[in-house]
C-alpha positions as CSV (number, residue, x, y, z in Angstrom):
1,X,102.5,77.7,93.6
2,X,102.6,81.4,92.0
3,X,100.0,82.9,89.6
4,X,99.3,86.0,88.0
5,X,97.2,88.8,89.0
6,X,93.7,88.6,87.9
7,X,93.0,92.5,88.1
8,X,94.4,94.7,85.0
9,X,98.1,96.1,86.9
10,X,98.4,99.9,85.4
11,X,101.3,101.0,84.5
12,X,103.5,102.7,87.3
13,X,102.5,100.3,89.5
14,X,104.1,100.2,92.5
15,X,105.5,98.0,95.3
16,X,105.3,100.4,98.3
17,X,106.8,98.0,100.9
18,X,108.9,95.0,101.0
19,X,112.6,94.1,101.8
20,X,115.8,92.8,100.6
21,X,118.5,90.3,102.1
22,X,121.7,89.9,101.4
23,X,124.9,87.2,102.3
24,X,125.3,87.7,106.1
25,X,129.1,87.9,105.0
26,X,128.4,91.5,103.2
27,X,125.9,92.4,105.3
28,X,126.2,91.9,109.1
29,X,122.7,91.0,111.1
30,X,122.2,93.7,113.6
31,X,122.2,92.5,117.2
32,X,119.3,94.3,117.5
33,X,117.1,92.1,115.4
34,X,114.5,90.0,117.0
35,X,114.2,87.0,114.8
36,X,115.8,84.6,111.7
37,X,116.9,85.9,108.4
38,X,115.1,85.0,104.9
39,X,118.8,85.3,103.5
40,X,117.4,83.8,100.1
41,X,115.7,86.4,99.5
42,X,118.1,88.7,97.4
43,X,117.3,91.5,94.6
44,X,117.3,88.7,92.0
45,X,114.8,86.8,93.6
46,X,112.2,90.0,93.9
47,X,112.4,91.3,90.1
48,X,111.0,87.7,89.2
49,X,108.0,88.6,91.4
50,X,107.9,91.9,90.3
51,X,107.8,90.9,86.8
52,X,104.9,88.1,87.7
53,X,102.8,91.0,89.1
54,X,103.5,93.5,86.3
55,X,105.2,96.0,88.6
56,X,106.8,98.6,87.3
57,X,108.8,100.9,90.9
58,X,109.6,99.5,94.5
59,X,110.0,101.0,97.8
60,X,112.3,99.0,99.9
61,X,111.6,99.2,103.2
62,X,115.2,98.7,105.4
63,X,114.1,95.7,107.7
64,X,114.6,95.1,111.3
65,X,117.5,92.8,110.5
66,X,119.8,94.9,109.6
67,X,119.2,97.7,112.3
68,X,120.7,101.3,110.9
69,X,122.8,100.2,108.6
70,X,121.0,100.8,105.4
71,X,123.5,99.6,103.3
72,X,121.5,96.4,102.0
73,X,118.7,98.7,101.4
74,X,120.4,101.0,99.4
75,X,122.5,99.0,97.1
76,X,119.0,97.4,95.8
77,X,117.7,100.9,95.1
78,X,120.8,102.0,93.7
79,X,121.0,98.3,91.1
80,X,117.0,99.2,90.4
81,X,117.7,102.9,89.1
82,X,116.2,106.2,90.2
83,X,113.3,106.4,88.4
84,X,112.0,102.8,89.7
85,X,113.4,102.9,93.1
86,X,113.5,104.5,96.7
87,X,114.2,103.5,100.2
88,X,112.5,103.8,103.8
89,X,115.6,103.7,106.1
90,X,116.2,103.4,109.4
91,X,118.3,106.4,111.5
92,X,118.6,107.3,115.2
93,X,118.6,110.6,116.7
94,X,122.3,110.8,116.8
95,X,122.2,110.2,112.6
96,X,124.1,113.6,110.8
97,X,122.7,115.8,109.1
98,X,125.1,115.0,106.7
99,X,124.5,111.4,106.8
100,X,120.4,112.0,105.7
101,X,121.4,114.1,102.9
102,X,123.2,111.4,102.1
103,X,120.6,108.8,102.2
104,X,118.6,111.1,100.3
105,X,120.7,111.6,97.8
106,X,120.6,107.9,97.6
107,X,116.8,107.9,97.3
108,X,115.7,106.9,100.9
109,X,112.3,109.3,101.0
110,X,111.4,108.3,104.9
111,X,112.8,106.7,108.3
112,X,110.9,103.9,109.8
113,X,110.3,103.8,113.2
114,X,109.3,100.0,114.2
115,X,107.3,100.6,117.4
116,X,108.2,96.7,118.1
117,X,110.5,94.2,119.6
118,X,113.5,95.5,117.8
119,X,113.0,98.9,116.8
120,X,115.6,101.3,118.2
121,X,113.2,104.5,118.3
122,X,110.5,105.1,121.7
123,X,107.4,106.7,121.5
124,X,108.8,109.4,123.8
125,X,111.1,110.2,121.2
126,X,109.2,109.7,118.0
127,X,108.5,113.7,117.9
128,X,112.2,114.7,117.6
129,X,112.8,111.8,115.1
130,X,110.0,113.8,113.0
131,X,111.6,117.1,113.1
132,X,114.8,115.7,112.3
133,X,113.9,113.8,108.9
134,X,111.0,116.7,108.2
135,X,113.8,119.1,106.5
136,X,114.0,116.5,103.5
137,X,110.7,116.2,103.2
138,X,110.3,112.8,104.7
139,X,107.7,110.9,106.1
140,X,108.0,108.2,109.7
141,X,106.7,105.2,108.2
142,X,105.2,103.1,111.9
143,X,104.3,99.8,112.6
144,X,103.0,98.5,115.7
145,X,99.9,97.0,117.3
146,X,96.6,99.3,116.4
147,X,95.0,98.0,119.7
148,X,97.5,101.0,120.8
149,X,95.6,104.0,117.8
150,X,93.6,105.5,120.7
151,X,96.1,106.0,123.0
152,X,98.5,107.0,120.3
153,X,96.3,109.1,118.1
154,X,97.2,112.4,119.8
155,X,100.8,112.2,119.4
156,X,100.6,110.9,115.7
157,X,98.3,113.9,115.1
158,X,100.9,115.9,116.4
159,X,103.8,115.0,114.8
160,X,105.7,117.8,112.2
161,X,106.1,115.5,109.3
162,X,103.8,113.4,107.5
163,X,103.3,110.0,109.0
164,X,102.9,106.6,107.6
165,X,100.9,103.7,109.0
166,X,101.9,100.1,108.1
167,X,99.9,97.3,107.5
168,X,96.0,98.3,107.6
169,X,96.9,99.4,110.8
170,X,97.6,96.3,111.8
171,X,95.6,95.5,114.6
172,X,96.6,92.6,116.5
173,X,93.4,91.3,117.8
174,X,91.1,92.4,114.6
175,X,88.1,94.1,115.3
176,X,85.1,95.7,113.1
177,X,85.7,98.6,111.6
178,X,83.0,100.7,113.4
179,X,85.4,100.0,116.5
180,X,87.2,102.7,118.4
181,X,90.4,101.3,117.2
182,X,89.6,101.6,113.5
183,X,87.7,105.3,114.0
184,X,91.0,106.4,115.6
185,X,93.0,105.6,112.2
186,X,89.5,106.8,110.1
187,X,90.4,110.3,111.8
188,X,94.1,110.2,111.6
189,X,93.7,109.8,108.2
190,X,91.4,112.5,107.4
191,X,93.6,114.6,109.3
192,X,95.1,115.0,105.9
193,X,99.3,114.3,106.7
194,X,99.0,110.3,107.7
195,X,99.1,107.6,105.2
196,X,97.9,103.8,105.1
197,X,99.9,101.1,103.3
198,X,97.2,98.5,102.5
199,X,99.6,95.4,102.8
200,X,99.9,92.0,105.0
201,X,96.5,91.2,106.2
202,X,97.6,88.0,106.7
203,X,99.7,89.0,109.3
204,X,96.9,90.0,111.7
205,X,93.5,87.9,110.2
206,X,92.2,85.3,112.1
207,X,89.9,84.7,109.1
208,X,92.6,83.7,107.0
209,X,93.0,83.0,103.0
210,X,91.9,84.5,100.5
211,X,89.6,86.6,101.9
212,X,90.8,87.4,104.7
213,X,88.0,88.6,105.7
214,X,88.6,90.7,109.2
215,X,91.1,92.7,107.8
216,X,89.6,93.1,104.4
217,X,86.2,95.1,106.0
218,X,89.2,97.3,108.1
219,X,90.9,97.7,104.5
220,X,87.6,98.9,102.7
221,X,86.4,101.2,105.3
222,X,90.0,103.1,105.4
223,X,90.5,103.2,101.8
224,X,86.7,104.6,101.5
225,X,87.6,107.1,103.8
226,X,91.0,108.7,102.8
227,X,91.7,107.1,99.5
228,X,93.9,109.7,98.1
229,X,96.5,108.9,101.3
230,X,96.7,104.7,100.2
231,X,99.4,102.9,99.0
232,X,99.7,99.1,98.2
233,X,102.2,96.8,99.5
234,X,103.3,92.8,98.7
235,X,105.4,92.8,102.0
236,X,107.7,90.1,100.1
237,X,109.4,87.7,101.5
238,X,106.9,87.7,103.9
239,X,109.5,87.6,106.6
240,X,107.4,86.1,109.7
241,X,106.3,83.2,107.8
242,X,109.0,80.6,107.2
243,X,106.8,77.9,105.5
244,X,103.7,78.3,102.8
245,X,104.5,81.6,101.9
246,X,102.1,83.7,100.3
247,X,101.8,84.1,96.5
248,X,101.6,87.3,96.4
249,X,99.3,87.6,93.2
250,X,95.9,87.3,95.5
251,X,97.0,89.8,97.9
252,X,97.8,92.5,94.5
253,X,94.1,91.2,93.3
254,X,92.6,91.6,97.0
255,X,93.0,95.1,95.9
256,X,90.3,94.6,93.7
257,X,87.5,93.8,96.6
258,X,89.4,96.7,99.0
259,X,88.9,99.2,95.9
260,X,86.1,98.3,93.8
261,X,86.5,101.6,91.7
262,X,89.5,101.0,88.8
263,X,90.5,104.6,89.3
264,X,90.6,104.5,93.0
265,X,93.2,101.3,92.1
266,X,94.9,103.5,89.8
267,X,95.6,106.1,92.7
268,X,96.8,103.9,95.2
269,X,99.3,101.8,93.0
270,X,100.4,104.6,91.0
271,X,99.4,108.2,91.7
272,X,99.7,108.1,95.2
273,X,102.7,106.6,95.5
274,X,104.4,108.9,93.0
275,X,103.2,112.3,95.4
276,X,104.3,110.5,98.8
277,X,107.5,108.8,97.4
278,X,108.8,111.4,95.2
279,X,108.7,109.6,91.6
């Protein structure tokens, strides 16, 4: 079942992370990836939930499937248009310069580094992937466990390009948001260059639908602290889950209890994502 969203959706809204498939026969499965492909779910498919939700620009995020070649990414940005479309990609240290200039030019706006099974860039190296994207003005969009944001606070501090965290941190084992976990991504945050995507709680919650209620107190406390550096995410298809997929109308109006304050809403779907995306 699919509904609408409750909450008002302003104009320039924006889908700041999700991901396209395509037919395996156009576009290869990297024998990187770690797990099955959603291969149903094409560009077709997303505008009809894009529609439902009243969303007006996307940011596709390359997925682990396809490794680095972005060529499913961008050929969904490119059918979308430039003014409602960009792309996080995924490049390797041995990428050309002329090659990101390329994707650029394309509308990819940052390279995501997936700290997980699958991902293709260490931690060790993380700090030269930065400078090399920095030039364009990018951003390294991460996701891994936030168990880790202690331990890796210092180097994400450190890094010379602005830095994106996926997920509400997406801590693995969730804990309150007074925990040292949490106040390491507070102060990230308020460092002023690193970036939360408020997206898939469900990934993480062990409170589950519709609340989900161990994220969500995460969620409010980041948001409250650094809302000006939020974006919103539907993470469609959903790519873990294979059955009872989310509708992805109550995690657009989850928004609403993350962000009580309609102009705090308006920033994160629209004005923020227009400063960190380039819209």
């Amino acid at each position: 079942m699919t509904t609408q969203p409750r909450l008002p959706v302003p104009a320039g809204a924006t889908d700041c992370h999700m991901h396209i498939y395509g037919p395996a026969e156009r576009y290869p499965v990297a024998p990187s990836n770690p797990s099955p492909v959603p291969f149903a779910y094409d560009l077709a498919a997303y505008r009809a939930v894009q529609a439902r939700l009243g969303l007006s620009r996307t940011v596709i995020v390359q997925p682990t499937a396809y490794g680095d070649d972005n060529a499913c990414t961008l050929d969904a940005v490119a059918a979308l248009g430039p003014d409602a479309a960009r792309a996080v990609v995924v490049v390797t240290l041995d990428t050309p310069e002329a090659e990101l200039a390329r994707l650029h030019a394309a509308g990819a706006r940052g390279a995501r580094c997936f700290m997980l099974k699958g991902g293709l860039i260490p931690w060790d190296r993380l700090h030269e992937m930065g400078a090399k994207v920095a030039p364009f003005g990018w951003h390294l969009q991460l996701q891994f466990d936030g168990g880790e944001m202690p331990e890796r606070e210092v180097l994400i501090r450190g890094l010379p390009c602005p830095v994106v965290i996926d997920h509400v941190g997406r801590f693995h084992d969730p804990v309150p948001p007074e925990a040292p976990q949490v106040r390491a991504l507070k102060r990230l945050l308020e460092a002023g260059h690193v970036w939360m995507k408020a997206s898939s709680p469900y990934g993480v919650s062990r409170s589950g639908p519709p609340g989900y209620a161990d994220v969500s107190a995460i969620a409010r406390a980041l948001i409250a602290a650094a809302p000006e550096r939020v974006v919103w995410g539907s993470n469609w298809p959903h790519p873990n889950i294979f059955e009872n997929k989310p509708d992805e109308a109550p995690l657009l109006d989850l928004l609403g209890d993350w962000a009580p304050d309609e102009a705090v809403r308006q920033a994160i779907l629209v004005e923020n994502p227009a400063r960190l995306y380039d819209f």
